[in-house]
N, C-alpha and C positions, 0 to 999 in steps of 0.2 A: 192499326194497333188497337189492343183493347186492353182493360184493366183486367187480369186473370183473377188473382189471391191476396190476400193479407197473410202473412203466416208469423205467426205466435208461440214462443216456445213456451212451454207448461209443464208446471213438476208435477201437476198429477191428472195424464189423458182422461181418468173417465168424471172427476168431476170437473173439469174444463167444458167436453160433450154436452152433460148434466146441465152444466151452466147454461151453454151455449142454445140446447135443445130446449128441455123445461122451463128456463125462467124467460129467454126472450123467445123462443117460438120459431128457431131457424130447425131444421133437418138436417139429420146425417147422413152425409150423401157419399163417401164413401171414407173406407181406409184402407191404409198399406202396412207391413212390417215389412224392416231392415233388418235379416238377422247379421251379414256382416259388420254391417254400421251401426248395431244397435238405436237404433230408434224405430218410432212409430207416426202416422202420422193420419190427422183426422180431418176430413174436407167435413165445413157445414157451410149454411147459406138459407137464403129464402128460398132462389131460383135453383137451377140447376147450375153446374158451371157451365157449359154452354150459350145460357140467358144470361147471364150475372156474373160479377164477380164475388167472391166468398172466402170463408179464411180456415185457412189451412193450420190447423193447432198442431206442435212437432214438438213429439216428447223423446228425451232424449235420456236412453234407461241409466237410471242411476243417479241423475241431476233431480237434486228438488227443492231447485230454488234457484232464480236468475235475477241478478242485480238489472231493475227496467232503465236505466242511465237516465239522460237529462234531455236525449233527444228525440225518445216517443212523445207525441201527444193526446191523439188519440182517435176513435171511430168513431163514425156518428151516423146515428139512424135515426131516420124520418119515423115519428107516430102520429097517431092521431088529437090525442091526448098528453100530454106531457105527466102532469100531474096524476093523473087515472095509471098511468104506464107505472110510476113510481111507484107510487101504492101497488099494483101488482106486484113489482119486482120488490121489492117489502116486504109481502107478505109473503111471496115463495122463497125466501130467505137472501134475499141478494139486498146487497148493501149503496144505497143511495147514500153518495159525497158531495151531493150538492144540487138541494133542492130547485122544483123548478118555478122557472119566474125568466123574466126579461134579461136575456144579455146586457151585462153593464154596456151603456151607450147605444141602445137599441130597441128594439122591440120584441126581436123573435124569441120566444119562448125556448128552454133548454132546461137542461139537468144531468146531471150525470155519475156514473152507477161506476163500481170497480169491480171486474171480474174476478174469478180465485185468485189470481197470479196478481192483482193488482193493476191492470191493465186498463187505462180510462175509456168511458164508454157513455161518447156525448149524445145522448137525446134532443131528437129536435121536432120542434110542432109541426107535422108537414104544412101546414098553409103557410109556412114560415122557410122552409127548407129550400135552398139555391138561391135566396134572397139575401143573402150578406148579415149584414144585421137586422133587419126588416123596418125598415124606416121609410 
């Protein structure tokens, strides 16, 4: 078995895309339309899905707005730079909710950014990343 998708519902598919493309730098690798079922749906990712797992954004026409409940947490991708990352994502309009610096009780460097939908989006210092708290 392998990890396929993440999939994320979204009130509005193209700047989800936008988001997902432009500010962190994955590709769109493909999409579908339901016209029975009305919706739509956008595969991104680094890798291809064949290499990788990637997330699958599902816009569902006419919804624009989904309550995130209390039991998402959230994604987290390995960069180089934590800090340098934020300031990117900054400055191409994406909104950092929590600067970065050491996990309380640790060392590994983190921060993290909400997508359109509100969707948390944990940043993590790759020399730091599979390492727990980095200690």
């Amino acid at each position: 078995m392998r990890l396929l998708h993440t999939m994320l519902r979204v009130s509005d598919l193209q700047q989800s895309i936008d988001f997902y493309t432009q500010i962190l730098g994955m590709r769109l690798l493909r999409t579908s339309e339901n016209t029975e079922y009305k919706y739509t749906l956008a595969f991104v990712g680094y890798t291809e899905e064949t290499e990788g797992a990637v997330i699958e954004l599902t816009y569902n026409w006419g919804v624009d707005h989904y309550e995130l409940g209390t039991a998402y947490g959230h994604i987290a991708l390995g960069v180089d730079d934590v800090a340098a990352t934020c300031e990117r994502i900054r400055q191409a309009g994406g909104k950092v909710t929590r600067e970065a610096g050491p996990v309380k009780g640790g060392t590994t460097v983190i921060a993290f950014i909400d997508d359109p939908d509100g969707y948390k989006i944990e940043l993590i210092e790759q020399k730091h990343a599979g390492k727990g708290l980095g200690k």
